[in-house]
C-alpha positions in Angstrom: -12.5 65.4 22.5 -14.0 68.3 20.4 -12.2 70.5 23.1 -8.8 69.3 22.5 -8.8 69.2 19.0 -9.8 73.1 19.3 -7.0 73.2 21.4 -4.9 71.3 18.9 -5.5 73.8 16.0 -4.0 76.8 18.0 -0.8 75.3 17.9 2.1 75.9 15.5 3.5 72.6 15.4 7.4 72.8 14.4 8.7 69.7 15.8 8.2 67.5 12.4 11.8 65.7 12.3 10.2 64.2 15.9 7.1 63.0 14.0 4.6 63.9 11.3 1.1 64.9 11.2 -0.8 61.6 8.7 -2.6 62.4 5.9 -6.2 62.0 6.9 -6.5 60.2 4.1 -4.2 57.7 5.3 -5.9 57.7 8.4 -9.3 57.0 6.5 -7.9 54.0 4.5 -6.3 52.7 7.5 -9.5 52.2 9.4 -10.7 50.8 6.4 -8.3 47.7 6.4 -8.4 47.1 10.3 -12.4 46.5 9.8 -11.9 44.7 6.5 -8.5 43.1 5.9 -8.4 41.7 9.8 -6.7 38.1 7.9 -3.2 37.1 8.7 -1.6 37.5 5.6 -0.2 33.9 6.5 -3.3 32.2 6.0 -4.3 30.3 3.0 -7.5 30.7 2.1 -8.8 33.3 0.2 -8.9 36.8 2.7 -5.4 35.5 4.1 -4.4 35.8 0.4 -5.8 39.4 -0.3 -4.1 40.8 2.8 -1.2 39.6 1.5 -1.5 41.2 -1.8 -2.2 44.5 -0.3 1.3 44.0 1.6 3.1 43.4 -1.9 1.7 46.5 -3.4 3.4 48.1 -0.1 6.6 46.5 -1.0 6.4 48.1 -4.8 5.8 51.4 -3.4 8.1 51.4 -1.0 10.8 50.3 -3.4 9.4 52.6 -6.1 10.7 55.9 -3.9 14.4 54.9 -3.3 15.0 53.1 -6.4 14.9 49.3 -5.3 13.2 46.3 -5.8 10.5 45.2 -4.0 11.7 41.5 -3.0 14.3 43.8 -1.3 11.6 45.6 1.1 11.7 44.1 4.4 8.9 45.4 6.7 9.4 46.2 10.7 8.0 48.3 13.5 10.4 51.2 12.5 13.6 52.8 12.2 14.8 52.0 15.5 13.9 48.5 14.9 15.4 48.7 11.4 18.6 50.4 12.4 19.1 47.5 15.5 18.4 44.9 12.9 21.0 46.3 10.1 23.8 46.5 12.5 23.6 43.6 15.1 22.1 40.8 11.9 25.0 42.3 9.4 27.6 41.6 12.0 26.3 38.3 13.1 26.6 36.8 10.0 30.4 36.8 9.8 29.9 34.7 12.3 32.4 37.0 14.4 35.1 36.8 11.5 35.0 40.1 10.8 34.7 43.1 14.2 35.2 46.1 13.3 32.6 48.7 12.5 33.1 52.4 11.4 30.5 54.9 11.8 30.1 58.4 12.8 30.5 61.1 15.7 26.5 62.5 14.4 24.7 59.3 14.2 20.9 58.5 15.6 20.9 57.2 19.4 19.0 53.9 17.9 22.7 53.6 15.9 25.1 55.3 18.8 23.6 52.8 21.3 23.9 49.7 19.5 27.3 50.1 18.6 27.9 50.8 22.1 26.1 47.8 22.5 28.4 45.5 20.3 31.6 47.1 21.7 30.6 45.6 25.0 30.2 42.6 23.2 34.2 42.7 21.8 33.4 44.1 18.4 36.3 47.4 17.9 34.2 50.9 16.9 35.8 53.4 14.8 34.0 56.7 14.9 34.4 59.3 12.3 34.6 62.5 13.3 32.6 65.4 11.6 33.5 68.9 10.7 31.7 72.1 12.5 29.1 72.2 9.5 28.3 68.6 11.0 30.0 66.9 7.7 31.8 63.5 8.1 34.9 63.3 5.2 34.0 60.8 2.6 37.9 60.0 2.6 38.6 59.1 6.4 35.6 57.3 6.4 37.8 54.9 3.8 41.0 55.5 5.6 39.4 53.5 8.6 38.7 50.5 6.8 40.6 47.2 7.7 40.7 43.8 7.1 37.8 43.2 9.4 36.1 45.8 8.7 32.3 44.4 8.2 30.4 47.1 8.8 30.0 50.8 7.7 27.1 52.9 9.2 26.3 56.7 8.1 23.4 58.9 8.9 21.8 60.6 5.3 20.4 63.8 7.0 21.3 64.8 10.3 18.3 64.7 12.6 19.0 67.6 14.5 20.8 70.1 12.5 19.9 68.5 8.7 23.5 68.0 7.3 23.3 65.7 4.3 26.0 63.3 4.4 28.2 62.4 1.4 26.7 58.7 1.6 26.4 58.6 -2.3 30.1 59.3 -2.8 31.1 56.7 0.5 28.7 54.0 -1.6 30.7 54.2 -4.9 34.1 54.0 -3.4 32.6 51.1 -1.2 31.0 49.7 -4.6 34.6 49.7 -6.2 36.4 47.3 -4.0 34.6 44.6 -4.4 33.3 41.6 -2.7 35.9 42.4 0.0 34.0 45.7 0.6 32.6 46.2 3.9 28.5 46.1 4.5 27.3 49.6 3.9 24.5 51.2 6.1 22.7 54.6 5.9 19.9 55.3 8.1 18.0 57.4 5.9 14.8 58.0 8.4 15.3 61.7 7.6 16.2 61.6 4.3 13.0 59.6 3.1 10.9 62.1 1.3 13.4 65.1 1.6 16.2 64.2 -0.8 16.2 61.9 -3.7 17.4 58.5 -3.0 18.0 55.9 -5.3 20.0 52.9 -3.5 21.7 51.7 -6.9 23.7 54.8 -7.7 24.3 55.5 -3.8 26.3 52.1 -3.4 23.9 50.6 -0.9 23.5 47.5 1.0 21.1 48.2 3.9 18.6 51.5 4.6 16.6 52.2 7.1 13.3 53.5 6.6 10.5 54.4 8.5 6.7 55.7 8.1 6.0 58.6 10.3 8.7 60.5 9.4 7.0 61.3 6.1 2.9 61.3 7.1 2.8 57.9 7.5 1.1 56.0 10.7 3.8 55.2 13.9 5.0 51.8 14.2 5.8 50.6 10.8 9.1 51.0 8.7 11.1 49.3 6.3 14.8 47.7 6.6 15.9 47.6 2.1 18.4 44.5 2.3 20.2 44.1 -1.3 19.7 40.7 -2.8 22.7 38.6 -1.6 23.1 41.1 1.3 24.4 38.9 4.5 22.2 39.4 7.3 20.7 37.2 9.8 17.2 37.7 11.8 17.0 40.2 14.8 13.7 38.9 15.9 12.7 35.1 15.4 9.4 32.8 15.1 7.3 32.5 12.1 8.6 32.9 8.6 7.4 35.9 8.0 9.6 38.2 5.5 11.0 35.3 4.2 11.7 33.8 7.3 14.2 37.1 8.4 11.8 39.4 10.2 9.2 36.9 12.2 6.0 38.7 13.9 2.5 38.7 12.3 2.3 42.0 9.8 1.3 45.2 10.3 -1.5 45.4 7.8 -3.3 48.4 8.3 0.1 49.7 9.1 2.3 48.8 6.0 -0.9 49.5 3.9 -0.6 53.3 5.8 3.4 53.4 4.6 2.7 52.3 1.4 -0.5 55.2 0.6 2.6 57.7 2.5 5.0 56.8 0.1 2.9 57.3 -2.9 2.0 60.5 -1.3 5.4 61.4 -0.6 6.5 60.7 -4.4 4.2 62.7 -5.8 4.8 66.0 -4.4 8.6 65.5 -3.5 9.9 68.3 -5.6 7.1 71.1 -5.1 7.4 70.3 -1.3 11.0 71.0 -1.3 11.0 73.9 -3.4 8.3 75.1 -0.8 10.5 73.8 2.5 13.6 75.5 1.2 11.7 78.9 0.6 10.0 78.4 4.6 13.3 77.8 5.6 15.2 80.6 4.2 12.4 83.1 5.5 12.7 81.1 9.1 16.3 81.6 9.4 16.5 85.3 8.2 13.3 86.0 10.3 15.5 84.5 13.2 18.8 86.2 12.4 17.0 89.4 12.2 15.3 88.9 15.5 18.2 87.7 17.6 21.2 89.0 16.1 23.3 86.6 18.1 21.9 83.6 16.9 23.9 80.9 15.8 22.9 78.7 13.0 23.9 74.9 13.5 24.6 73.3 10.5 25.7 73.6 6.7 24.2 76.2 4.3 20.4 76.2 3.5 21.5 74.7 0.1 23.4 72.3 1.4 21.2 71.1 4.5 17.9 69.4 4.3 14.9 71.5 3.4 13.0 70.8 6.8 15.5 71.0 9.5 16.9 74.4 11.2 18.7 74.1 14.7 20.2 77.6 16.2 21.6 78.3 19.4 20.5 80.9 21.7 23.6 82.0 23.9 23.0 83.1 26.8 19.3 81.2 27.3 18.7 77.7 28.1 17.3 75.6 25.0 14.7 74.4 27.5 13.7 77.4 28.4 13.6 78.9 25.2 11.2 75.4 24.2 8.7 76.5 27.0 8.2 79.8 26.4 7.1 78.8 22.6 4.6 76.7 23.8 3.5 79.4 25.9 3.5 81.4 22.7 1.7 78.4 20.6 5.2 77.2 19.0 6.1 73.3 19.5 9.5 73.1 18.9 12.7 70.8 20.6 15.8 71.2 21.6 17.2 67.9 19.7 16.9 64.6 18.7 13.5 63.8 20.1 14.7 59.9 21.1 17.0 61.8 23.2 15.4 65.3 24.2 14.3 64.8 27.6 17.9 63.8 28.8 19.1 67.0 31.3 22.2 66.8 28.9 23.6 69.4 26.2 23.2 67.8 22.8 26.4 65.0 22.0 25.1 65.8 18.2 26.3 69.8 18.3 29.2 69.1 20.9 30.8 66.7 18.2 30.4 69.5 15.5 32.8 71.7 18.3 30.0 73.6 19.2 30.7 75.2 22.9 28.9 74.0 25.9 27.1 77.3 26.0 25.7 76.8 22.3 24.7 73.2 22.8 22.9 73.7 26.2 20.5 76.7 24.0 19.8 75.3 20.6 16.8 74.8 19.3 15.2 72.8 16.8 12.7 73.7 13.9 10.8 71.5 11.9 9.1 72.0 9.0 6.5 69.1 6.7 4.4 69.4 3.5 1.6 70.5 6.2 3.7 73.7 6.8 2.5 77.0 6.1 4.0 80.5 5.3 1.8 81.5 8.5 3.5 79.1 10.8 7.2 80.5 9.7 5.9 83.9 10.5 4.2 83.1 13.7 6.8 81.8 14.9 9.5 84.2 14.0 7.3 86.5 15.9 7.4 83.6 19.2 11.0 83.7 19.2 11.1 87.4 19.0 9.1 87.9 21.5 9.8 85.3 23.8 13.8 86.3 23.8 12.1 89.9 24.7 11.0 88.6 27.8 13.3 86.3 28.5 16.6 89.1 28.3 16.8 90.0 31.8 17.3 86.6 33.2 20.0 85.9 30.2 23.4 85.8 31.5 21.8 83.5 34.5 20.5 80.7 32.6 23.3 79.3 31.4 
């Protein structure tokens, strides 16, 4: 054990939009609650009770970071889970009145395959396309709405190349029509902790969440469901979460997601102030190194703080992820629910990337456990593994 976590330490680790490093202190506490909060938060006696008073406190601080209430706070084993349950419980309850759902040509695979999923099931998809920074228009995203329109679905931050989506400005045109306006979705798993989200002004109905994404423990995230929001249960049994979300809690878990979002409130600015200074240096380091570099993605300004994807023409993005390792980078080549598919990434092609540009991109990720060290080590990976890499260029691709 002592030998791996040696091991562990030499390591850059720039994969943090696949997961996130928890705060040992969360860690600590965590084990703390396993040994001494073991109660179903169902039962009614006295322990039962406390457990579930720990999980309201999770609710408030869950709420606290995006603005909402915390009867609104619906817990569940993550974003995938959360995602799944917005889509396929929104659309159930129009009790198949209403089939038609927009979305977008850059959405998560845990959003891309459910709707693939329903449109087996004879609900109509409408996806938006997106423009090369990886942008969806704000105004064809209303355009598409119909009659039977019940659902729209939109991504925050890109996962792979960190685009921020125009969800705020979607979510008051959506807010303006009415009770005849369509359910409104953002999966804001990247988002969480990056930009500042507050679910009022942005026009919301449902958000996905999740834990790990921002330091927390795996296997725990959130689904916010506006009061008065229609949705019925993805997963069914007890009563717990008010009878929507049935499965006995999570406790050490939520009580993990909960310590991560107080964390994550705390330090939200100063982190991105740091992140966006990382990032500039990380893509100029880059640039510099490998003229031909191609950055995916809006401007720094305009992009998430954490996120930097370029492609690597002429060298396989596999490749490319190997010989970091090898140097003592951890890096992917794209959405990490997706990266081990032998495919070139559907996120970049939809942008109008080339074949050439989506088979070599890589993905950096930075976290509030990033240092100024790790940017420079790994400029100085890429530099050199590109060095070695040249002579075999033109035969990788």
């Amino acid at each position: 054990m002592n030998a791996e976590k040696k091991e562990l330490k030499n390591y850059v680790y720039m994969d943090n939009a696949a997961t996130t490093k928890p705060y040992p202190e969360i860690v600590e506490y965590m084990s703390f609650v396993q040994e001494n909060f073991y109660w179903n938060p169902s039962a009614l006696y006295g322990f039962g009770v406390q457990s579930e008073r720990l999980i309201r406190r999770a609710r408030n601080s869950v709420a606290s970071l995006i603005g909402a209430h915390e009867d609104e706070i619906y817990f569940t084993s993550g974003g995938t889970e959360s995602n799944n349950w917005a889509l396929i419980g929104s659309i159930r309850a129009f009790d198949g009145k209403r089939k038609h759902i927009i979305t977008s040509s850059v959405e998560h695979p845990s959003v891309t395959a459910t709707t693939e999923y329903l449109k087996q099931a004879g609900f109509e998809i409408t996806v938006v396309p997106v423009d090369r920074q990886g942008f969806v228009d704000p105004q064809q995203v209303l355009d598409e709405i119909r009659s039977d329109t019940c659902l729209i679905s939109i991504i925050s931050v890109q996962n792979e190349v960190g685009t921020i989506e125009p969800c705020q400005e979607i979510g008051l045109c959506l807010s303006q029509m009415g009770p005849k306006a369509p359910i409104f979705h953002i999966d804001a798993v990247q988002g969480l902790g990056h930009v500042h989200i507050d679910v009022n002004k942005w026009g919301v109905d449902l958000m996905t969440l999740s834990s790990h994404k921002i330091h927390g423990p795996k296997g725990v995230g959130a689904l916010f469901i506006r009061k008065e929001t229609p949705i019925k249960p993805l997963i069914f049994g007890g009563d717990q979460e008010k009878g929507l979300r049935a499965g006995t809690e999570n406790l050490a878990g939520i009580c993990g997601f909960r310590m991560a979002c107080d964390m994550c409130k705390n330090d939200m600015d100063e982190t991105r102030d740091k992140l966006v200074k990382f990032k500039t240096k990380l893509v100029a380091g880059i640039t510099e190194a490998f003229p031909d570099a191609v950055l995916n993605g809006p401007d720094i300004h305009l992009s998430a703080p954490h996120i930097v994807n370029f492609s690597f023409p002429g060298f396989r993005g596999e490749t490319i992820l190997y010989g970091l390792e090898e140097r003592g980078v951890l890096v992917s080549t794209g959405s990490s629910c997706s990266s081990r598919k032998r495919e070139p990434s559907p996120i970049l092609l939809a942008m109008g990337k080339t074949q050439e540009e989506a088979w070599s991109a890589i993905r950096f990720s930075m976290s509030r456990f990033t240092t100024e060290k790790d940017v420079e080590a790994t400029v100085l990976a890429v530099e050199d593994c590109l060095k070695k890499l040249e002579p075999w260029r033109k035969k990788m691709i």
